[in-house]
C-alpha positions as CSV (number, residue, x, y, z in Angstrom):
1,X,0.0,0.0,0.0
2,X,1.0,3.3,-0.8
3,X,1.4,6.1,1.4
4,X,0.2,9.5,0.4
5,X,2.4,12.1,0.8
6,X,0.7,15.5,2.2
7,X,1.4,18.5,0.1
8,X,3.7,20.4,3.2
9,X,6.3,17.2,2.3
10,X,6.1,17.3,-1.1
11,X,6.5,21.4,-1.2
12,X,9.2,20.8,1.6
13,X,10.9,18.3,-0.5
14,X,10.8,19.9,-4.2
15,X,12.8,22.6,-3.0
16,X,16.0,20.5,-2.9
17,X,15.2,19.5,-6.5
18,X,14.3,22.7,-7.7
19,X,16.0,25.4,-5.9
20,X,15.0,28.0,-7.9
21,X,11.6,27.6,-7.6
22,X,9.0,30.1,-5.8
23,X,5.6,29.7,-4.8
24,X,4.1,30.1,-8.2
25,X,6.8,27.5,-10.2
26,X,6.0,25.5,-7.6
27,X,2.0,25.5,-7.7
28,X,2.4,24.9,-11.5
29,X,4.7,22.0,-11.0
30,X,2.8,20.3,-8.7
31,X,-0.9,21.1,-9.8
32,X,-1.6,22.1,-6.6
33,X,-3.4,25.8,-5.6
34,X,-0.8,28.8,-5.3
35,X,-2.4,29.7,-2.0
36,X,-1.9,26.3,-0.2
37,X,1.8,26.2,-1.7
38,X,2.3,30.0,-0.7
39,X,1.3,29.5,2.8
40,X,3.2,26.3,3.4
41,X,6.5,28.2,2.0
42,X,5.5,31.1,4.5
43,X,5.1,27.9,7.2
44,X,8.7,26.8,6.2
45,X,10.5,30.2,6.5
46,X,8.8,30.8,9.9
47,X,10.5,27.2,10.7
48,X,13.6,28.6,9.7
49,X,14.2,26.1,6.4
50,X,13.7,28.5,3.8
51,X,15.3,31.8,3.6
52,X,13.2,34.9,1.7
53,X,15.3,36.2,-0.2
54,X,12.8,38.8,-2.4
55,X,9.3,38.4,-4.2
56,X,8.8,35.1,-4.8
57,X,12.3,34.0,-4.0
58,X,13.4,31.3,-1.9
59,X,16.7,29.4,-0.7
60,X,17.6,26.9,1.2
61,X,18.8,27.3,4.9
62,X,20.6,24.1,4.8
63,X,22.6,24.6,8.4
64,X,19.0,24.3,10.1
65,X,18.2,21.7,7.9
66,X,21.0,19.8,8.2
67,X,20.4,20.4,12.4
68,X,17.1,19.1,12.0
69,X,18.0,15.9,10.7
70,X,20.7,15.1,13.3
71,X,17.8,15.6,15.8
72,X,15.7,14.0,14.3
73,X,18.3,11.0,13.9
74,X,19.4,11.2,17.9
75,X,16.0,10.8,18.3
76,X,15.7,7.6,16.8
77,X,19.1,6.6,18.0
78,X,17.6,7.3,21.7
């Protein structure tokens, strides 16, 4: 059985893929609505994983994500 991912993981996700896209590229590419994907990259800045960097673009932070993985890792490991 598959498992569904949510659109917050795919958005989340894409990024590392496709770096240079912004809200809008992002909708398009995954036929989703450019609302949902424009608060979830709003959700993800606020989180600290993706850096504004003007209109409609967005970069990485890959220190904090890389952080969030080793905790996420010790977690498991604990």
């Amino acid at each position: 059985m598959g498992e569904e991912v949510s659109l917050r993981d795919r958005v989340f996700r894409d990024p590392l893929l496709r770096p240079d896209y912004g809200p809008s590229e992002m909708a398009k590419h995954l036929n989703a609505n450019y609302n949902s994907v424009k608060a979830i990259y709003v959700k993800l800045c606020d989180e600290g994983f993706l850096l504004r960097e003007g209109r409609g673009k967005y970069s990485l932070n890959i220190p904090r994500m890389i952080l969030d993985l080793y905790e996420r890792l010790r977690r498991l490991e604990g």
